[in-house]
Z-matrix of the N, CA and C atoms (Angstrom, degrees):
N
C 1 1.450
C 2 1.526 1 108.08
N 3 1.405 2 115.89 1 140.04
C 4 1.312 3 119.36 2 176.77
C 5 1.518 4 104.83 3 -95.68
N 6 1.517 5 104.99 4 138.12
C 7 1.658 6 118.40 5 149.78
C 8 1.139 7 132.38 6 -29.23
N 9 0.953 8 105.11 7 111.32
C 10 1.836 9 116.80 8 -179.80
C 11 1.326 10 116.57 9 -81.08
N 12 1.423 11 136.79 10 120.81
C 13 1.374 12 123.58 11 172.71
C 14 1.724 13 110.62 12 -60.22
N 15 1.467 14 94.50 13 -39.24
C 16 1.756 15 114.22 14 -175.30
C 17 1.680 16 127.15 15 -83.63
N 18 1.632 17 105.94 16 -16.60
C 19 1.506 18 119.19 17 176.18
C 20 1.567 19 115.85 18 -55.63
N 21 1.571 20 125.93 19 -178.48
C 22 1.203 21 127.91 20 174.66
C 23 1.280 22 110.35 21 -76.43
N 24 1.258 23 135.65 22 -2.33
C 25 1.356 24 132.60 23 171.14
C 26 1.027 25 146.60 24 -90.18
N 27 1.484 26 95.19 25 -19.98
C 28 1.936 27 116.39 26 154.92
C 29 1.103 28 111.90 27 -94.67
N 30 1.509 29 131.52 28 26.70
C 31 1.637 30 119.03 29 -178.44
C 32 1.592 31 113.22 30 -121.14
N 33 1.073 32 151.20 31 147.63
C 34 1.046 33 118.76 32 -150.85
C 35 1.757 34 105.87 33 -98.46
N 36 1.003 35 146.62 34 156.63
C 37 1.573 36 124.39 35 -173.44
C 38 1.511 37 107.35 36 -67.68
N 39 1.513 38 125.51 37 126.41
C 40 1.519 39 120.23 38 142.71
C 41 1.564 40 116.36 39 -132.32
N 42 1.048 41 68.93 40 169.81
C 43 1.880 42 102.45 41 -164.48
C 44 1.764 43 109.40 42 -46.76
N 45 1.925 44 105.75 43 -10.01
C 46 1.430 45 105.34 44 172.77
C 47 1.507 46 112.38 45 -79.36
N 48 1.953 47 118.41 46 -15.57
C 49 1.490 48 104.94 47 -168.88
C 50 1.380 49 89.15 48 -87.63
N 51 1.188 50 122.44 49 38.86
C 52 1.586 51 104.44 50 158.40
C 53 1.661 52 114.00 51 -85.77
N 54 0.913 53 94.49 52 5.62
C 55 1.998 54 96.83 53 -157.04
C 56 1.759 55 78.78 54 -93.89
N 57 1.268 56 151.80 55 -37.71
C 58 1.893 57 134.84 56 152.46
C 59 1.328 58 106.89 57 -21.23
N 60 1.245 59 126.97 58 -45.91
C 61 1.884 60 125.90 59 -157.88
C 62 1.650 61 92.63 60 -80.28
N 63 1.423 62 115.51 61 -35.81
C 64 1.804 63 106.73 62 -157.38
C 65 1.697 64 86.35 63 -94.75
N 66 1.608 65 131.80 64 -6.36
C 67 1.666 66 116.38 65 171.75
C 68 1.750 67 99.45 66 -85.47
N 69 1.710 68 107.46 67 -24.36
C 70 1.620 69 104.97 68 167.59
C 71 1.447 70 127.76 69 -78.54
N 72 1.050 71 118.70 70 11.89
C 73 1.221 72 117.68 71 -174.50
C 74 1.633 73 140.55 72 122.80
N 75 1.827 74 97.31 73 -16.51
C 76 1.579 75 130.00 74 -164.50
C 77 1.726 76 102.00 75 -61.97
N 78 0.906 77 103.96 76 155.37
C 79 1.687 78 112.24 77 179.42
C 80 2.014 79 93.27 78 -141.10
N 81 1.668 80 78.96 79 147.10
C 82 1.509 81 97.29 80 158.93
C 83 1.494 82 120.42 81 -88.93
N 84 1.319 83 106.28 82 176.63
C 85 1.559 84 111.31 83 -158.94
C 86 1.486 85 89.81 84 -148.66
N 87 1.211 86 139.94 85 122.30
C 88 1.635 87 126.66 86 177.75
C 89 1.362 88 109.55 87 -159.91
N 90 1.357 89 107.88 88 130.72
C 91 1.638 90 122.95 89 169.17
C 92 0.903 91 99.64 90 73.89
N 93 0.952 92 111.91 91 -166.94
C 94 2.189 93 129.87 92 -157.06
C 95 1.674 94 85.35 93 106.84
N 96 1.360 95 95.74 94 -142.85
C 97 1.581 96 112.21 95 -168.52
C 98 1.585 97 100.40 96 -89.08
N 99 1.193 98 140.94 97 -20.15
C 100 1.279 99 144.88 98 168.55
C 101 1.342 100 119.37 99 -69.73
N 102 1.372 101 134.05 100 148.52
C 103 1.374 102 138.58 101 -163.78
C 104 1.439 103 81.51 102 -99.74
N 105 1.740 104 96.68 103 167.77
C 106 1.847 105 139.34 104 -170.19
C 107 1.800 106 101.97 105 21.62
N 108 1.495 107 102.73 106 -124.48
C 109 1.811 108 94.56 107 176.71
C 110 1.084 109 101.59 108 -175.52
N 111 1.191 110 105.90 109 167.04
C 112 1.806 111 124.07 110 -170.15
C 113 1.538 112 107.58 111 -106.50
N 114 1.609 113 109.37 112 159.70
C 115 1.155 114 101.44 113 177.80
C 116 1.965 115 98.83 114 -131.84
N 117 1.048 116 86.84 115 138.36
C 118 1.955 117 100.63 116 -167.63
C 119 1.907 118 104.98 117 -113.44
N 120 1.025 119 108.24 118 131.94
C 121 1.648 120 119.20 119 171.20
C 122 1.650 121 109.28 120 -130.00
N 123 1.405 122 123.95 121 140.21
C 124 0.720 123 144.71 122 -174.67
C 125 1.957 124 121.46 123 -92.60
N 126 1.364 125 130.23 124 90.93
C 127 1.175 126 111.37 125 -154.27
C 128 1.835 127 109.90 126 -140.45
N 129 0.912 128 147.67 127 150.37
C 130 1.148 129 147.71 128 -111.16
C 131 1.684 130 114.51 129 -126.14
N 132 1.355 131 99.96 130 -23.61
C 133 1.852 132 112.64 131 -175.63
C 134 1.926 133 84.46 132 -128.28
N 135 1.378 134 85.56 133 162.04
C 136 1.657 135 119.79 134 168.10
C 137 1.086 136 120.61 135 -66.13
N 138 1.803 137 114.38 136 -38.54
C 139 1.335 138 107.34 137 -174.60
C 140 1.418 139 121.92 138 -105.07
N 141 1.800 140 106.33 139 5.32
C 142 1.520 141 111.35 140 151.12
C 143 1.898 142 118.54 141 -78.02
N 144 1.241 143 98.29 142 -36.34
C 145 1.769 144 94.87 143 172.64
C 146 1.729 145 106.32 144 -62.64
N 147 1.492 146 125.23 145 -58.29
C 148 1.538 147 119.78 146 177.43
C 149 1.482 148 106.17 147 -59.10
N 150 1.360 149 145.78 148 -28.32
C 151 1.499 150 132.29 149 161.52
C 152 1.380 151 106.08 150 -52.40
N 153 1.595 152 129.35 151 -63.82
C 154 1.132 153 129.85 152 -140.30
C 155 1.927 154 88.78 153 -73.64
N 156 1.304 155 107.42 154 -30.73
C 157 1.558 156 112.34 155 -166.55
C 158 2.027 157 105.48 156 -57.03
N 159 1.207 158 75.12 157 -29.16
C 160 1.463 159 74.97 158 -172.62
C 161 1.586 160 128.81 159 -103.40
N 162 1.507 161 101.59 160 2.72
C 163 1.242 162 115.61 161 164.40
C 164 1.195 163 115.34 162 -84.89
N 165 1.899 164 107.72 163 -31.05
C 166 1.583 165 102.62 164 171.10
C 167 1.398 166 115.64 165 -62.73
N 168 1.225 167 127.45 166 -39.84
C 169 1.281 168 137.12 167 179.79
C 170 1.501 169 120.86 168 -53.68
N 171 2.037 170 118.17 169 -35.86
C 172 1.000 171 114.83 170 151.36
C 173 1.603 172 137.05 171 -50.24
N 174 1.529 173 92.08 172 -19.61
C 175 1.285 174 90.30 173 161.87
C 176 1.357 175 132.03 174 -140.26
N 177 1.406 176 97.78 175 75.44
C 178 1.426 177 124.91 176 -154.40
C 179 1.614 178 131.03 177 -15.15
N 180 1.348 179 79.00 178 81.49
C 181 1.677 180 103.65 179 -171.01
C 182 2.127 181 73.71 180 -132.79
N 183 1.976 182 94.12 181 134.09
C 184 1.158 183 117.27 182 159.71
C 185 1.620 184 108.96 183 -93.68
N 186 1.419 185 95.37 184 155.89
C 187 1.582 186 94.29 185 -160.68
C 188 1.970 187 90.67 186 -147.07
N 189 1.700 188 97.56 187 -178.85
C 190 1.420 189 109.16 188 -178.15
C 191 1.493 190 126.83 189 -162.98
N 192 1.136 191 127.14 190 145.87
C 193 2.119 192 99.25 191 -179.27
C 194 1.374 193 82.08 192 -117.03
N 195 1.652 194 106.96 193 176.83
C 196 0.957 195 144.77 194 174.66
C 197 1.318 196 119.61 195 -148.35
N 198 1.344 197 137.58 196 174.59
C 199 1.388 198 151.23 197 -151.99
C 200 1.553 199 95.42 198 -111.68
N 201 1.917 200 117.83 199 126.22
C 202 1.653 201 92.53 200 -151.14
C 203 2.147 202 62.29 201 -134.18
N 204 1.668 203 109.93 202 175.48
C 205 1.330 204 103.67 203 -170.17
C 206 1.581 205 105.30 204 -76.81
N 207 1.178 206 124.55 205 -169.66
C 208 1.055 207 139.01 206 155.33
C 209 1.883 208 97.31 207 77.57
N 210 1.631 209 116.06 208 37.25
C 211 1.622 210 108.30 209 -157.91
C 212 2.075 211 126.05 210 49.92
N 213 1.463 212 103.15 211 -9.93
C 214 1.338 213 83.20 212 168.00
C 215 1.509 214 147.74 213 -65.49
N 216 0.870 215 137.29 214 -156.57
C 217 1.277 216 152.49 215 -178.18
C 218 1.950 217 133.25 216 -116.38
N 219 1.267 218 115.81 217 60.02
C 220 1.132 219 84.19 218 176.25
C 221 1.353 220 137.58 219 -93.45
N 222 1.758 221 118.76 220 146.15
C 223 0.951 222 132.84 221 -163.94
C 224 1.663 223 107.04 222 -104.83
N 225 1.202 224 96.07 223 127.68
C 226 1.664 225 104.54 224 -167.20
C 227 1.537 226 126.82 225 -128.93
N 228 1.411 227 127.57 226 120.26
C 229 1.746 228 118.01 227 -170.40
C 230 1.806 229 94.98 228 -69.63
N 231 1.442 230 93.75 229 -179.77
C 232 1.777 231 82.91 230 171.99
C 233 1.789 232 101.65 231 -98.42
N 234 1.165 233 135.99 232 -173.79
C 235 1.358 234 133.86 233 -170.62
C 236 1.520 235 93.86 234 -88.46
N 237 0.964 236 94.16 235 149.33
C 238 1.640 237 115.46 236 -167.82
C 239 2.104 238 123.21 237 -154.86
N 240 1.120 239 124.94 238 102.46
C 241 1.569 240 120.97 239 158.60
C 242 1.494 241 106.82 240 -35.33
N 243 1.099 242 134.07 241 -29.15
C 244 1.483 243 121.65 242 -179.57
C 245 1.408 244 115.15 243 -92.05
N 246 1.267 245 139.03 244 -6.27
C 247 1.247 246 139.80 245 124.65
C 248 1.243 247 150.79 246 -41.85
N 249 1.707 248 103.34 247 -31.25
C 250 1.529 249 126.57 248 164.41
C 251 1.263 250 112.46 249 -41.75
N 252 1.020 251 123.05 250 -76.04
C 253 1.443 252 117.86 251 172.01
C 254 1.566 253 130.33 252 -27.45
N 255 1.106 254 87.41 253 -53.43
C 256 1.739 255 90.56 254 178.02
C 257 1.351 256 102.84 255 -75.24
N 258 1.334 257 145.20 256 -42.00
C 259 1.326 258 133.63 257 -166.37
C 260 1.600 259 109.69 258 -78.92
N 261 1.337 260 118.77 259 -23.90
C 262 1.712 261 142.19 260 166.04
C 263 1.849 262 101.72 261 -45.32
N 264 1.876 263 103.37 262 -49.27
C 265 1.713 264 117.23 263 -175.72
C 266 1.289 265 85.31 264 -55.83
N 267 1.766 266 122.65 265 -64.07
C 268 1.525 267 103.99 266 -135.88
C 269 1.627 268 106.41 267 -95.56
N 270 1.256 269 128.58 268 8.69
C 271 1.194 270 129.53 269 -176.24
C 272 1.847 271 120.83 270 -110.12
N 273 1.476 272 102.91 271 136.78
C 274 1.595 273 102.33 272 171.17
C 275 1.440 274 107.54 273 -133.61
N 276 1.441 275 116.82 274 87.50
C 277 1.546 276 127.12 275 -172.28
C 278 1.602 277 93.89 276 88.38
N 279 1.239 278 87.92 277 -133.63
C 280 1.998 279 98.43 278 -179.84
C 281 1.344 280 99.45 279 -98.93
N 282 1.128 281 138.26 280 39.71
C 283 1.129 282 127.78 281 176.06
C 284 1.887 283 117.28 282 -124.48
N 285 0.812 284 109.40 283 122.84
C 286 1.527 285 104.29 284 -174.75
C 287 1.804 286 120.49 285 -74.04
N 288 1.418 287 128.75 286 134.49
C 289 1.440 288 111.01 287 175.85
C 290 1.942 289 92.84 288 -158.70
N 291 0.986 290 84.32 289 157.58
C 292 1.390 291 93.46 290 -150.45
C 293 2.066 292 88.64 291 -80.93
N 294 1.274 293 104.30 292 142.50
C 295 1.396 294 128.37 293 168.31
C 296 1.929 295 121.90 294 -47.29
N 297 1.185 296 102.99 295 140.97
C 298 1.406 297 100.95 296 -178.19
C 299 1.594 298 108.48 297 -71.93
N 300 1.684 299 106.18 298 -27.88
C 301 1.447 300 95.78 299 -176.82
C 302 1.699 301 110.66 300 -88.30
N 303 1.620 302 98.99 301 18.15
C 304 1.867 303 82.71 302 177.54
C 305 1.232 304 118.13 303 -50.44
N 306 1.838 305 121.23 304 135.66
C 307 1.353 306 119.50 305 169.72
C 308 1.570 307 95.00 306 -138.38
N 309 1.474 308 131.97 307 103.80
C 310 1.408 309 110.10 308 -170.04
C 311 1.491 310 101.08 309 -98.85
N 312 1.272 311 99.50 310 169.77
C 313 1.529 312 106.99 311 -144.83
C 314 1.911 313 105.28 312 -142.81
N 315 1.102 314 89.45 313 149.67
C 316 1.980 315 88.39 314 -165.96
C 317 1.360 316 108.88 315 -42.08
N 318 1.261 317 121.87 316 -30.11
C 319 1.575 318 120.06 317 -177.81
C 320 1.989 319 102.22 318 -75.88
N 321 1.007 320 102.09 319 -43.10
C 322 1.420 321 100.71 320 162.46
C 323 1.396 322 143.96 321 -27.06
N 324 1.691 323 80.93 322 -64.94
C 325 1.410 324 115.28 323 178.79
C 326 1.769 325 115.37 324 -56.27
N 327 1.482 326 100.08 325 -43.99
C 328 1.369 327 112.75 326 166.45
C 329 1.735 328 116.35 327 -63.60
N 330 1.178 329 114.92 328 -56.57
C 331 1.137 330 101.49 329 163.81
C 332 1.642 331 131.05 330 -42.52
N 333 1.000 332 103.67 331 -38.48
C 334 1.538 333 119.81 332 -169.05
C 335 1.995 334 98.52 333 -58.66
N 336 1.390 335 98.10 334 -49.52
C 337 1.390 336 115.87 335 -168.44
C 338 1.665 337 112.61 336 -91.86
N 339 1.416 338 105.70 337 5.56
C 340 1.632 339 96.80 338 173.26
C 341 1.740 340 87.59 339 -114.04
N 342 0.920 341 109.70 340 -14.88
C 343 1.710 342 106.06 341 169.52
C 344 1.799 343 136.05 342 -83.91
N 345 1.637 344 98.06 343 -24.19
C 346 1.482 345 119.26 344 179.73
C 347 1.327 346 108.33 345 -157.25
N 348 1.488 347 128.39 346 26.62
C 349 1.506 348 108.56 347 175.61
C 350 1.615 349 105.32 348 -99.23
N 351 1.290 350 117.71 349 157.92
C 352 1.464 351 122.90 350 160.70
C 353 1.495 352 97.48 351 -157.90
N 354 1.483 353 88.75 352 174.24
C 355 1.724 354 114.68 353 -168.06
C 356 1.505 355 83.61 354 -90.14
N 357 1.290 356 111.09 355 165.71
C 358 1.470 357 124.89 356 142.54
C 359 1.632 358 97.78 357 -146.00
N 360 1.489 359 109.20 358 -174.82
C 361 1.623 360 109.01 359 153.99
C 362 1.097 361 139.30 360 -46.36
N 363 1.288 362 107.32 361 -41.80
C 364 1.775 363 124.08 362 170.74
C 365 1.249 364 114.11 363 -57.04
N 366 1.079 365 139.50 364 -19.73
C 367 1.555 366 143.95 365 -114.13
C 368 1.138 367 133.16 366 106.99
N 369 1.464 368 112.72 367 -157.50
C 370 1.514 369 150.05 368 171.87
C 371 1.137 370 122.24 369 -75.35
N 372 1.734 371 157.14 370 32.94
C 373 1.017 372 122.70 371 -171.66
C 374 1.514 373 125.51 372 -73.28
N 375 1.883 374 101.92 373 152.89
C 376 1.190 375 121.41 374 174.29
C 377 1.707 376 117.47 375 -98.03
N 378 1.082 377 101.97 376 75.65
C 379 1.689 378 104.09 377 -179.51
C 380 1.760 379 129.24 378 -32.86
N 381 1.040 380 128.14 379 136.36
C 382 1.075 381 121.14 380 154.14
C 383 1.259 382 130.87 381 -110.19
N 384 1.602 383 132.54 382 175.44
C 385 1.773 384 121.18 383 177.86
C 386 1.975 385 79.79 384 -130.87
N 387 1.546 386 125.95 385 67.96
C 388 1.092 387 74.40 386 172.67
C 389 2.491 388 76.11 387 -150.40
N 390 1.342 389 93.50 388 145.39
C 391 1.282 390 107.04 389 162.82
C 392 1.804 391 132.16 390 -95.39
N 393 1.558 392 111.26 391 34.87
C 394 1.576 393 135.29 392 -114.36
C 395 1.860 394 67.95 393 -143.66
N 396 1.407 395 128.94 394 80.84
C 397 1.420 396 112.55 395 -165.81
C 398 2.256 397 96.33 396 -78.90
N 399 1.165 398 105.70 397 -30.57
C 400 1.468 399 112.35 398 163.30
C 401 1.359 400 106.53 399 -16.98
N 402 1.483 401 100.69 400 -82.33
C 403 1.516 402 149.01 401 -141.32
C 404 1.901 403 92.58 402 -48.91
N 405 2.007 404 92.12 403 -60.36
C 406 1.433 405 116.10 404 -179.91
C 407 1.201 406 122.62 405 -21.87
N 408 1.665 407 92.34 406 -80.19
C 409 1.842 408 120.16 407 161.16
C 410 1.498 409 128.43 408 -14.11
N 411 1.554 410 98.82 409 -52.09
C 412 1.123 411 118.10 410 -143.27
C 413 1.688 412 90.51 411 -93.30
N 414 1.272 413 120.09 412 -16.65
C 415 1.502 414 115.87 413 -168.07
C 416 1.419 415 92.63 414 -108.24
N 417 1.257 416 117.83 415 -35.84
C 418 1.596 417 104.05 416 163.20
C 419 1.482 418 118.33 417 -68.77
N 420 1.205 419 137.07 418 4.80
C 421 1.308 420 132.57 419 160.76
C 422 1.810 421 112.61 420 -89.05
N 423 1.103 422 98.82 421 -33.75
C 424 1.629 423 104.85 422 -168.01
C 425 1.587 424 88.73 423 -84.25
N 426 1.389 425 131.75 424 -76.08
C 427 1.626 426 100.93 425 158.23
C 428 1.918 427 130.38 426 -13.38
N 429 0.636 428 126.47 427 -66.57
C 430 1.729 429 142.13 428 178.40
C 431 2.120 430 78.99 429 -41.62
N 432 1.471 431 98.91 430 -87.16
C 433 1.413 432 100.14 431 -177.85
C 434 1.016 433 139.33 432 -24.01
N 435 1.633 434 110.95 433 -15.92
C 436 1.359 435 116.76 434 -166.69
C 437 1.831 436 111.46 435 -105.30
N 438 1.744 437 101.11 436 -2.25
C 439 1.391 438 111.96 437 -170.24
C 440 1.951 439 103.41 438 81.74
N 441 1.445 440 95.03 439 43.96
C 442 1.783 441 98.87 440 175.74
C 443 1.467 442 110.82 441 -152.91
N 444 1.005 443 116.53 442 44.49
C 445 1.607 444 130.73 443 179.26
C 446 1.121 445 97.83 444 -55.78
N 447 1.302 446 111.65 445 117.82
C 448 2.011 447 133.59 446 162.10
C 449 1.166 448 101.73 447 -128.17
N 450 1.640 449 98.87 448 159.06
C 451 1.517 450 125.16 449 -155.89
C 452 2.334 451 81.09 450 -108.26
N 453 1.442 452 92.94 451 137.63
C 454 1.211 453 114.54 452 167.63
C 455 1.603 454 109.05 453 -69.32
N 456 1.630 455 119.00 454 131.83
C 457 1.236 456 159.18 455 179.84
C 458 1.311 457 101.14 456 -72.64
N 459 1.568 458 117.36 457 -55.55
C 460 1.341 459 110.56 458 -175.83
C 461 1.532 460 106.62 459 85.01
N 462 1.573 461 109.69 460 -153.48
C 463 1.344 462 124.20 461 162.58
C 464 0.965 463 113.90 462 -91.20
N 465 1.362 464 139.41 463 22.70
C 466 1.751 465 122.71 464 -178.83
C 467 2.147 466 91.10 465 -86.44
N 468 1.228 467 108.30 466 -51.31
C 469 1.507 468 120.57 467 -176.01
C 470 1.335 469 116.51 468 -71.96
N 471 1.238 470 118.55 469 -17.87
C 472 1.258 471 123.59 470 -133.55
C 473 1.495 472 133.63 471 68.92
N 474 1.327 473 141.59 472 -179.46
C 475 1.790 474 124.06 473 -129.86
C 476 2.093 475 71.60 474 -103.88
N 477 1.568 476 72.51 475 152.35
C 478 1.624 477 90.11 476 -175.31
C 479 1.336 478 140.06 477 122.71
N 480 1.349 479 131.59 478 136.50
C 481 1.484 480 141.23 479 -149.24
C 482 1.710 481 108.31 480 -82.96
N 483 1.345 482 106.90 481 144.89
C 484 1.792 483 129.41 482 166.51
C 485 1.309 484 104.83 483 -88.57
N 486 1.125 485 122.23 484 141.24
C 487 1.415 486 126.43 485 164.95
C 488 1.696 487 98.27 486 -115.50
N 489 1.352 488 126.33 487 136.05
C 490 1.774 489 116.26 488 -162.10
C 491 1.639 490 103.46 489 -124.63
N 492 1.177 491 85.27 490 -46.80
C 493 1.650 492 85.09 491 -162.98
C 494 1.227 493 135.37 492 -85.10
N 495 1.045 494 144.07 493 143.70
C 496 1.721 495 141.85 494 -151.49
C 497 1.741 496 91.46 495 -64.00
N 498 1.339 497 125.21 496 -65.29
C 499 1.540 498 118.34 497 173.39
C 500 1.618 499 126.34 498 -22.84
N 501 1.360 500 96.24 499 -46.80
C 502 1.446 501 126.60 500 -143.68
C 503 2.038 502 94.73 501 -82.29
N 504 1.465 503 91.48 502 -53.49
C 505 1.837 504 110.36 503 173.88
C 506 1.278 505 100.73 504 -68.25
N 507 1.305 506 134.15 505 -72.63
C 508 1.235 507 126.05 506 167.34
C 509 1.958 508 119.06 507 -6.42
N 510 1.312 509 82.86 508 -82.58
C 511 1.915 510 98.08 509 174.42
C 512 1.548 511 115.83 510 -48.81
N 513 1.458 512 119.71 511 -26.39
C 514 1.192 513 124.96 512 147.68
C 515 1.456 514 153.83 513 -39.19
N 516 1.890 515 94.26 514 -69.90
C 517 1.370 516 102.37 515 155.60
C 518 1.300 517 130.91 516 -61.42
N 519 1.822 518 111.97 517 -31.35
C 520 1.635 519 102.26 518 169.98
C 521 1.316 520 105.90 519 -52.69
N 522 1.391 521 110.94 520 -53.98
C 523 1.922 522 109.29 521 -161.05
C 524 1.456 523 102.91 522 -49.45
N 525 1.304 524 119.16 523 -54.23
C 526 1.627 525 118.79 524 -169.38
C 527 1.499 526 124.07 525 -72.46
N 528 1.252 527 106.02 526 -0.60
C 529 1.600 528 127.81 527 -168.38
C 530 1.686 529 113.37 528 35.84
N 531 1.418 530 102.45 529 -170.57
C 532 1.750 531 91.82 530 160.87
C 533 1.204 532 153.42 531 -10.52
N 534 1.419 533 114.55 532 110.60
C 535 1.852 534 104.43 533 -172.95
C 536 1.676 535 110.11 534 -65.50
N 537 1.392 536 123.16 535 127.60
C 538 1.412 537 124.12 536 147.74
C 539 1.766 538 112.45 537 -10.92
N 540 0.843 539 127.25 538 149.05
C 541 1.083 540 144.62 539 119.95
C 542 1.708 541 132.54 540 -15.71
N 543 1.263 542 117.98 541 88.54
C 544 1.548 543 121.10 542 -173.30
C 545 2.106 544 100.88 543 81.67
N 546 1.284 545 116.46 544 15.80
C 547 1.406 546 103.87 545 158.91
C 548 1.888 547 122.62 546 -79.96
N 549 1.277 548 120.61 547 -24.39
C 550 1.346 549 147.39 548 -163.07
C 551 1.453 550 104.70 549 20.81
N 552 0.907 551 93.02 550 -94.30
C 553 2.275 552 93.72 551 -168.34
C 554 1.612 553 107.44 552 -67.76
N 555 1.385 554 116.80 553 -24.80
C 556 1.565 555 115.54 554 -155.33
C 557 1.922 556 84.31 555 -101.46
N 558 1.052 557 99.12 556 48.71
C 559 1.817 558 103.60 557 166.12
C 560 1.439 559 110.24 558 -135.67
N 561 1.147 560 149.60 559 147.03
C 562 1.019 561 162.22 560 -153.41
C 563 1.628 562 115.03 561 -101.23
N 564 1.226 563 127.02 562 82.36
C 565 1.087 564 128.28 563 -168.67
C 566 1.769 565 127.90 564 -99.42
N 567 1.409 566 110.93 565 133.88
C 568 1.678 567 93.14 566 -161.62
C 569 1.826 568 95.82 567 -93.53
């Protein structure tokens, strides 16, 4: 794989590519008796929770999993005032909707895909957890934006974008750079 000037690996981590985890599925967590808020994703293998663990850590946010139903995984920051903000963007009451300033961004993108990407035959899909048809749109545009236009899944997969074409995967794997460790096929390879 060639170096990307534009991939997640020349960018430096911030606290905006968190907004990949909430197009994968991530939820906020805020207030009670604890200050700012955490953000939790739900994910299915070991070596997407130890990726994501350590992306939080790139951006020094301490983090933790736990035993979530269905055998998953949840992956969790610890509660934090420096999170507030961002969970303030993506929230209206208890309801999640995605921000006017969403711009997702190769570090994002990676997130997005160490949290819900897999191979199939078709491609790449980029999963979503969300019934938020806004939300949908809006991540298939910022995809498109990114030079990764996929065709919507719909309900046959559940909600969430294909990436198809050898160009298209290509432009992918630069953005997402390097597979983790123990991801193998469900990484995006150009």
């Amino acid at each position: 794989m060639q170096f990307s000037l534009f991939g997640a690996e020349a960018a430096d981590p911030v606290l905006e590519d968190l907004d990949g985890l909430l197009l994968a599925g991530g939820d906020w967590v805020r207030g009670g008796s604890r200050p700012g808020a955490r953000l939790s994703v739900l994910v299915a293998e070991r070596w997407r929770a130890e990726a994501l663990r350590a992306e939080f850590a790139a951006r020094s946010l301490a983090s933790d999993t736990a035993p979530a139903p269905g055998e998953l995984i949840a992956v969790r920051t610890e509660f934090t005032e420096v999170l507030a903000p961002h969970a303030a963007r993506w929230t209206r009451g208890a309801s999640l909707r995605a921000p006017a300033d969403l711009a997702l961004t190769a570090s994002g993108l990676r997130l997005w895909a160490l949290a819900a990407g897999k191979a199939d035959e078709a491609g790449y899909l980029l999963l979503m957890d969300s019934s938020d048809a806004a939300l949908h749109r809006r991540a298939g545009g910022e995809l498109a934006r990114l030079g990764v236009a996929a065709v919507d899944v719909g309900v046959r997969m559940g909600s969430g974008w294909r990436v198809t074409s050898v160009k298209r995967l290509r432009r992918l794997a630069e953005l997402v750079g390097e597979p983790p460790l123990g991801a193998r096929r469900d990484w995006p390879l150009g």
